[in-house]
N, C-alpha and C positions, 0 to 999 in steps of 0.2 A: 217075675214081672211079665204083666201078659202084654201083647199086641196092643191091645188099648191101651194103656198105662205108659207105652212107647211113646205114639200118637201124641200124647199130654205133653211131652216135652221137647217136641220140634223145635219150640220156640225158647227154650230154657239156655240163655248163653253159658247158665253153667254146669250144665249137664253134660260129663266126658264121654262123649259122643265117636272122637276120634282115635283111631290107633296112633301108633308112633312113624308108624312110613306112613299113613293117611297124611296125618298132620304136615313132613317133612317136605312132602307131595306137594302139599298145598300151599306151602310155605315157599318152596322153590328153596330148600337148602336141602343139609343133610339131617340122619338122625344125632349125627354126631354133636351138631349145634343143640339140639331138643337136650341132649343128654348134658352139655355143658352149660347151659344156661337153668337146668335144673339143676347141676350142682351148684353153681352161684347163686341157688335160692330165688331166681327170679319169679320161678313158676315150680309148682310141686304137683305133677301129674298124679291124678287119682291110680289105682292099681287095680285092675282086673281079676277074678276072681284065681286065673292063670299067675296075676304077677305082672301082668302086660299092663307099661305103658299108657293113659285112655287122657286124651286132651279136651276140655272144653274149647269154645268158640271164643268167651274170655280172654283162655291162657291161648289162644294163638292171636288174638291182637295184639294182647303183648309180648309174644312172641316175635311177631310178626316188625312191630316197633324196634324190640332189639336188632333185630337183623337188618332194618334199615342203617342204625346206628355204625354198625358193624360191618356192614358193607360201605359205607363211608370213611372207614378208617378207623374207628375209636375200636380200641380193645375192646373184648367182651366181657369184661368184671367191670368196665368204665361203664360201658353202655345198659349193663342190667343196674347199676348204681343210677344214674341218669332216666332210666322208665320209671325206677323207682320213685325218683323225688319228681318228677314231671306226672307221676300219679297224687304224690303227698299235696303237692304246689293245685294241682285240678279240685281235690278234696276242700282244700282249705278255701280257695276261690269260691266254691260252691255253699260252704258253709256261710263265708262272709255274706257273699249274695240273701242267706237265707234271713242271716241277721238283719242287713238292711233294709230288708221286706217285711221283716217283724217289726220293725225299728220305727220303721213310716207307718204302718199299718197303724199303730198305739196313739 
């Protein structure tokens, strides 16, 4: 990838842009939580040609979402369960919405 080809994807929220202490940094927790809520499957970090860690801008909103959850109290398999279906429940609102703009439109 060259320098240009970089540039293209500033704006890519899913472009794994971030290391694993970048992310954790940025996130204000540990790597420990990144690594735990990857294993609860919330988020599946891409992997560097190293093997390292690389986070989109994406997977730390919902990162970011867990951790609110989590710093409130609720277990962390509760709360990656819970982003989960408050993404499923967003999905399905959006779809409907679509129907009913299809629906009127006819």
């Amino acid at each position: 990838m060259t320098a240009d080809d970089s540039f293209g994807r500033i704006d890519d929220d899913d472009y794994p842009a971030y290391t694993m202490g970048r992310a954790a940094e940025m996130l204000g927790t540990t790597q420990a939580f990144l690594r735990a809520i990857g294993e609860a499957r919330l988020i599946t970090p891409l992997r560097s040609a190293g093997g390292h860690r690389r986070y989109s801008r994406y997977q730390l909103r919902i990162a970011a979402r867990a951790r609110e959850l989590v710093d409130g109290g609720t277990p962390i398999l509760a709360a990656c369960r819970i982003v989960v279906l408050e993404d499923q429940l967003e999905e399905a609102q959006r779809i409907n919405a679509e129907s009913a703009g299809s629906t009127t439109a006819a």
